[in-house]
C-alpha positions as CSV (number, residue, x, y, z in Angstrom):
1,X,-37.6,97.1,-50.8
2,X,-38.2,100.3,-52.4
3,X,-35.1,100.5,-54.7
4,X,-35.3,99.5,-58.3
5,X,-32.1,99.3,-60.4
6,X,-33.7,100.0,-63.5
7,X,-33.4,104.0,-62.7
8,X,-29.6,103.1,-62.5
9,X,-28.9,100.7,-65.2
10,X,-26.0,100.9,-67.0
11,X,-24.4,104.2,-65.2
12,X,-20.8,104.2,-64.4
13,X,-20.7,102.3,-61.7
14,X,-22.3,99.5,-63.4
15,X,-19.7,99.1,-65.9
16,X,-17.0,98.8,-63.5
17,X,-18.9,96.4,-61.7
18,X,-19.3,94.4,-64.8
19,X,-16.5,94.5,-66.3
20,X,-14.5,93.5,-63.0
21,X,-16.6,90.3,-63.0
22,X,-16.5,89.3,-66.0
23,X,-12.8,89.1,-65.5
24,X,-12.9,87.1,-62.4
25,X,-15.3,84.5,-63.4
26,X,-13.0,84.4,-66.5
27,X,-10.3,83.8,-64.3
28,X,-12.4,81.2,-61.8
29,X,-13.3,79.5,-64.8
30,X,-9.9,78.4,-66.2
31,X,-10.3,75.8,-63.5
32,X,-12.1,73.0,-64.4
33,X,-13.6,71.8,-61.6
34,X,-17.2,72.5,-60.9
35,X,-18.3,76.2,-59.5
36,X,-21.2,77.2,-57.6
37,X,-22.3,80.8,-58.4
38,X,-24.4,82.5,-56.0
39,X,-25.9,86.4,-56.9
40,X,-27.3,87.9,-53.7
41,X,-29.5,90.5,-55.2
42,X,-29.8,89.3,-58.8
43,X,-32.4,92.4,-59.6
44,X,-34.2,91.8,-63.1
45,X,-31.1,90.7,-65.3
46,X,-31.5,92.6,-68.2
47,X,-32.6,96.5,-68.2
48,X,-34.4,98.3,-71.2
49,X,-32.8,101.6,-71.2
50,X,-35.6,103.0,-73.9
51,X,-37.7,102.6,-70.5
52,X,-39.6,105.2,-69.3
53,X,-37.6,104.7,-65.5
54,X,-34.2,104.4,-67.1
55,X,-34.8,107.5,-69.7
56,X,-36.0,109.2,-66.3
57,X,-32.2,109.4,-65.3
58,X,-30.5,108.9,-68.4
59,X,-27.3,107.5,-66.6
60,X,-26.9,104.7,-69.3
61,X,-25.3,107.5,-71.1
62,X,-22.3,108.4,-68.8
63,X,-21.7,104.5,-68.5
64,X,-22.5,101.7,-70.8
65,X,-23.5,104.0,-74.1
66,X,-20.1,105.6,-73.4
67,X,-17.9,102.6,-73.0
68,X,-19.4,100.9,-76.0
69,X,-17.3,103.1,-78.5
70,X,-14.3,102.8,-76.8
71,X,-11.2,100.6,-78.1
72,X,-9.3,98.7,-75.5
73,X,-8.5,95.6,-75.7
74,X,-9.3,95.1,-71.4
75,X,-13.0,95.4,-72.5
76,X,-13.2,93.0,-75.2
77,X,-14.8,90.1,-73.2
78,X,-17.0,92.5,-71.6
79,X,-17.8,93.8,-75.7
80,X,-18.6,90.3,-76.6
81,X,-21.5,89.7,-74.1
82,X,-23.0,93.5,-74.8
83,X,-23.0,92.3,-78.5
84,X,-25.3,89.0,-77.8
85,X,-27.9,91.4,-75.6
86,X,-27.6,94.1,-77.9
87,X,-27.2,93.5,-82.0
88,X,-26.7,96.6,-83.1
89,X,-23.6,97.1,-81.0
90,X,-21.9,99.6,-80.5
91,X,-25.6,101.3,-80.3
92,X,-26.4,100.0,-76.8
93,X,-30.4,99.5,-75.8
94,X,-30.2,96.5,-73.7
95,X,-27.8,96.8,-70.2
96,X,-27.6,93.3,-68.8
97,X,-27.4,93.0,-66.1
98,X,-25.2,90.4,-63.1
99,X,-27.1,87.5,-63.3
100,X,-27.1,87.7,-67.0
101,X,-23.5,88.0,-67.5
102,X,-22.8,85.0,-64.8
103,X,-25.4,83.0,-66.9
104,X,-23.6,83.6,-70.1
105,X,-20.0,82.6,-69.0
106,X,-21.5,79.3,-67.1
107,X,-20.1,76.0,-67.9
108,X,-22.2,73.0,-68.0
109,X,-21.2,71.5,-64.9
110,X,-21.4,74.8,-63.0
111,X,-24.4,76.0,-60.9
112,X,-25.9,79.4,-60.9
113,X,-28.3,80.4,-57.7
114,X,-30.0,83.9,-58.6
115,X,-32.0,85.6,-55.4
116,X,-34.4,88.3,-55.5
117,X,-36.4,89.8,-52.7
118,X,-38.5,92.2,-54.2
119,X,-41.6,90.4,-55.7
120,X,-41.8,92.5,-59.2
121,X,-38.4,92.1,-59.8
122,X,-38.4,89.0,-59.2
123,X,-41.2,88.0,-61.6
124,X,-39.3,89.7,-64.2
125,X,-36.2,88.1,-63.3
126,X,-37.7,85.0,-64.2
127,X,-38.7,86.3,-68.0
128,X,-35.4,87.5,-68.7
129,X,-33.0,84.6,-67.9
130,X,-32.6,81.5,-69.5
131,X,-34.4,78.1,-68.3
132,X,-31.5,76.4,-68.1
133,X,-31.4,73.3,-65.1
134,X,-28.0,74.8,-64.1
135,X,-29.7,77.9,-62.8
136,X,-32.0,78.1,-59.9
137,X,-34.0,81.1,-59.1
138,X,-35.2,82.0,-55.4
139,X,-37.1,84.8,-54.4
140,X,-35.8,85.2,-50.9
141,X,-33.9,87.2,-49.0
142,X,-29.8,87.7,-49.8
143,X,-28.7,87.0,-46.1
144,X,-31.1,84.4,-45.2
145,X,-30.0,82.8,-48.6
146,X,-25.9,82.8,-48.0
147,X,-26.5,81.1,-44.6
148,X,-28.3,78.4,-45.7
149,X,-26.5,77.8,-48.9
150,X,-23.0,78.1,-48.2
151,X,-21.3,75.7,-48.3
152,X,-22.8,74.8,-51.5
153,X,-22.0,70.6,-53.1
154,X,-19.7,71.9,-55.4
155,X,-16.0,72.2,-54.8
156,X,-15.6,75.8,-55.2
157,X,-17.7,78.6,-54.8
158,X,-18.4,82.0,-55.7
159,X,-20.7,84.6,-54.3
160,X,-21.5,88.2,-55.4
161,X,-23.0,90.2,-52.7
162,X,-24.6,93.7,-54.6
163,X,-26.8,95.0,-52.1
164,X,-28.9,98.7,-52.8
165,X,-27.9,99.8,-49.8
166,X,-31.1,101.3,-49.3
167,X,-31.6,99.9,-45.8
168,X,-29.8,101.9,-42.4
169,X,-28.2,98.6,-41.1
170,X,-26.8,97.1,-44.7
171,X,-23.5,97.1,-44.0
172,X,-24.2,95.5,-40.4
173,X,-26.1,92.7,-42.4
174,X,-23.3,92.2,-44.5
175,X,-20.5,92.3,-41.9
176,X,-22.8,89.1,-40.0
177,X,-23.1,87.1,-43.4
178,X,-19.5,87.4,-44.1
179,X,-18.5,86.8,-40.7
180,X,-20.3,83.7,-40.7
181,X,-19.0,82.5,-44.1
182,X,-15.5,83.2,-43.1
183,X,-16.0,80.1,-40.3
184,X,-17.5,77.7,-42.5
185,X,-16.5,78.3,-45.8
186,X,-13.1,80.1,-45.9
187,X,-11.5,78.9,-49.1
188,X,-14.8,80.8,-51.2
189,X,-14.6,83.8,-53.7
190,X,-16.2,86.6,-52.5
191,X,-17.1,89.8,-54.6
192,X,-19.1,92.9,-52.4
193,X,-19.9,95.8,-54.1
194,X,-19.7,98.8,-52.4
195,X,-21.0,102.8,-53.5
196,X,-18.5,105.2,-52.0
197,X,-19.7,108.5,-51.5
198,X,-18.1,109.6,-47.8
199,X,-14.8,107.3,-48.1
200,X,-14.0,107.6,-44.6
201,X,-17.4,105.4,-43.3
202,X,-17.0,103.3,-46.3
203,X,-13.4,102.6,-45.2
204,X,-14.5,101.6,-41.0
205,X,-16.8,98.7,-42.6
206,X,-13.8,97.8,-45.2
207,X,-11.7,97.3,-42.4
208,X,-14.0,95.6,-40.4
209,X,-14.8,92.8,-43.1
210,X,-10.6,92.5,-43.7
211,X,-10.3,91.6,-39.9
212,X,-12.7,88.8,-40.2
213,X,-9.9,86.1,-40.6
214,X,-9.9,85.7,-44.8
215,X,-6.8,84.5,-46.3
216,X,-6.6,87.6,-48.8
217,X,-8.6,90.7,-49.2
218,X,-8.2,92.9,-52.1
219,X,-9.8,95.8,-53.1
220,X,-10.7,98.2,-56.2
221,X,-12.1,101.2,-56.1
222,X,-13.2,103.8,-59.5
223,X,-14.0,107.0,-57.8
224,X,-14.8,110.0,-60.2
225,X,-15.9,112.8,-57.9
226,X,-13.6,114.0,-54.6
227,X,-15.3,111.5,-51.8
228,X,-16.3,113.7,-49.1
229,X,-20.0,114.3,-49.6
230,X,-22.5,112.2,-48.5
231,X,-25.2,113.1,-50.2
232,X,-24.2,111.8,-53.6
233,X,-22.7,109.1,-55.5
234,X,-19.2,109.6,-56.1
235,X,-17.7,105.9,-57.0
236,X,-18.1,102.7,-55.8
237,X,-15.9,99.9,-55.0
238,X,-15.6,96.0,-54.9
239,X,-14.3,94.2,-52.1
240,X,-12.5,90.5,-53.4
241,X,-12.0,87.7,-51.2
242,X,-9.5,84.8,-52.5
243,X,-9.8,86.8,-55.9
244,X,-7.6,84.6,-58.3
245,X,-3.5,85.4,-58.3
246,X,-2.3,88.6,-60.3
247,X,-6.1,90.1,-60.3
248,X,-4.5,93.0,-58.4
249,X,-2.2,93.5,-61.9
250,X,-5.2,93.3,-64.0
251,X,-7.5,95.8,-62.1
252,X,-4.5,98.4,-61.6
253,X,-4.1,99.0,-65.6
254,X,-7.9,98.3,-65.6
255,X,-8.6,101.2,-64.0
256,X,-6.8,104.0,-65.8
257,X,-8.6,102.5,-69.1
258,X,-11.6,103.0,-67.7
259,X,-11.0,106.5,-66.6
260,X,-10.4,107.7,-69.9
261,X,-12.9,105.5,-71.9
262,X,-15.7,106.8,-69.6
263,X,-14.2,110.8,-69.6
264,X,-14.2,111.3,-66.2
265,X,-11.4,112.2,-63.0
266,X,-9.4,110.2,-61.2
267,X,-10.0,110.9,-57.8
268,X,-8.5,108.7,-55.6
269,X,-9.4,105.4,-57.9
270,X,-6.5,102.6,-55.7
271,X,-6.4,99.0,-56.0
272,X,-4.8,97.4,-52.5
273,X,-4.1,94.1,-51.3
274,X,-4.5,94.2,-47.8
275,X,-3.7,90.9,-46.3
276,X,-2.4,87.7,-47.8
277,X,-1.6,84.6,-45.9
C-alpha cells in the first residue's frame, strides 16, 4: 500500500478517466430506478495540486490545468463539477477526484459505497466527502469488499474498479473478482481502469476478463505515447461491462476531442465492442 495518488492527480489519464464516468453515470442515471455505486479504491476524493506531493510531479498540468481552457461541448458536464471544487475556474487548484464526482451526480435514492485500504488515505477520505446517509465509507480491502457486497439491495448496480496496480498479482486479483461477479451478478455495470504501457500484456488480461461470460464488453483506450515500453506510462484504458447503449458512439468522437484539447498523439487510441449478446 505504498502508492499515493496525490503524486498523480489530475495528469492525463485522470481526465480521461473522469470524464468517461461522468458520462456513464450520466447515462445510468436517466433511469430512475435506484443505483448502488460501489468505488473500489476511492483514494482521498479530492487532491490539492498546490501540494508539496502533487507540485513534486507537476502532472496536473498536462491534464486537468490543460483541459480546463478548452471549449468542447463533450466536456461541459465534466466543466460543471470542476467549477463547484474549484471557483476560480478555468484556474484549476482542486482535482476531485472518483468518489467525489460519483457523490456529486447521486440521486437521493441512490447509494454510494467508497473503500479505502490504505489507512492515511482513508482518514482523509473521510474529511473530504460529504456526510451524506447515502454514502458509506469502508476502509477495507477492494476485493474482499466486491465479494461481499455484490449483489447489493438495489436493483442496479454499478462498480468502478481503479486499482494502483502497484502489486505483482493485480490483474490476477481482478480477473477472480470479476469472475466471480460475472456468476452472481451478471446484469451489473462494470468500469476497470487499466494503465497501458506494454499493450500486448495489457491485451492477454483484456481478453481474459471478455471470456468471462458478460453480455457486452466494450472498451476505450487514450494512448499518447507508442505502447511498447514498459517502463513508463504511455495511456490507459477503461474496460465497460453492460455500459449503456450507443456509449461506444460517445467515446469514439470523445476521444479525438480529447487528443487535441490535451496537445498530445494519437497513438493507437481505439474504442471496440467486443462481444454483445
Amino acid at each position: 500500500m505504498n502508492y499515493r495518488h496525490i503524486y498523480h492527480a489530475g495528469n492525463l489519464c485522470d481526465v480521461f478517466k473522469h470524464i468517461v464516468l461522468v458520462q456513464l453515470l450520466e447515462r445510468l442515471h436517466e433511469k430512475a430506478p435506484p443505483l448502488f455505486h460501489l468505488d473500489t479504491h476511492a483514494g482521498i476524493g479530492l487532491y490539492a495540486l498546490d501540494s508539496v506531493e502533487a507540485t513534486k510531479t507537476s502532472e496536473a498540468s498536462d491534464g486537468i490545468k490543460k483541459i480546463a481552457t478548452a471549449q468542447h461541448p463533450m466536456f461541459g458536464r465534466y466543466f460543471t463539477l470542476l467549477r463547484r471544487a474549484n471557483a476560480l475556474f478555468p484556474a484549476i487548484n482542486i482535482c476531485p477526484g472518483s468518489p467525489w464526482l460519483m457523490a456529486q451526480l447521486l440521486r437521493p435514492h441512490d447509494k454510494l459505497v467508497l473503500c479505502e485500504k490504505h489507512p492515511d488515505d482513508f482518514l482523509l477520505l473521510k474529511k473530504n466527502m460529504p456526510a451524506w446517509p447515502n454514502i458509506q465509507l469502508h476502509h477495507r480491502d477492494a476485493y474482499e469488499a466486491m465479494g461481499a457486497l455484490l449483489p447489493p439491495h438495489e436493483p442496479r448496480g454499478f462498480v468502478l474498479i481503479d486499482p494502483p496496480f502497484e502489486q505483482a498479482d493485480e490483474w490476477q486479483k481482478i480477473h477472480a473478482a470479476l469472475q466471480k461477479s460475472a456468476k452472481k451478478f451478471s446484469h451489473a455495470v462494470c468500469a476497470l481502469w487499466y494503465p497501458i504501457k506494454d499493450r500486448t500484456t495489457t491485451q492477454r488480461h483484456v481478453e481474459t476478463i471478455a471470456n468471462m461470460g458478460w453480455k457486452k464488453i466494450m472498451l476505450a483506450e487514450f494512448i499518447y505515447a507508442p505502447p511498447q515500453r514498459s517502463d513508463r506510462l504511455n495511456g490507459c484504458g477503461m474496460l465497460l461491462i453492460n455500459a449503456p447503449w450507443q456509449l461506444d458512439q460517445w467515446l469514439t468522437a470523445l476521444i479525438p476531442a480529447l487528443h487535441q484539447a490535451l496537445q498530445q498523439p494519437n497513438c493507437g487510441s481505439l474504442v471496440e465492442v467486443m462481444g454483445e449478446s
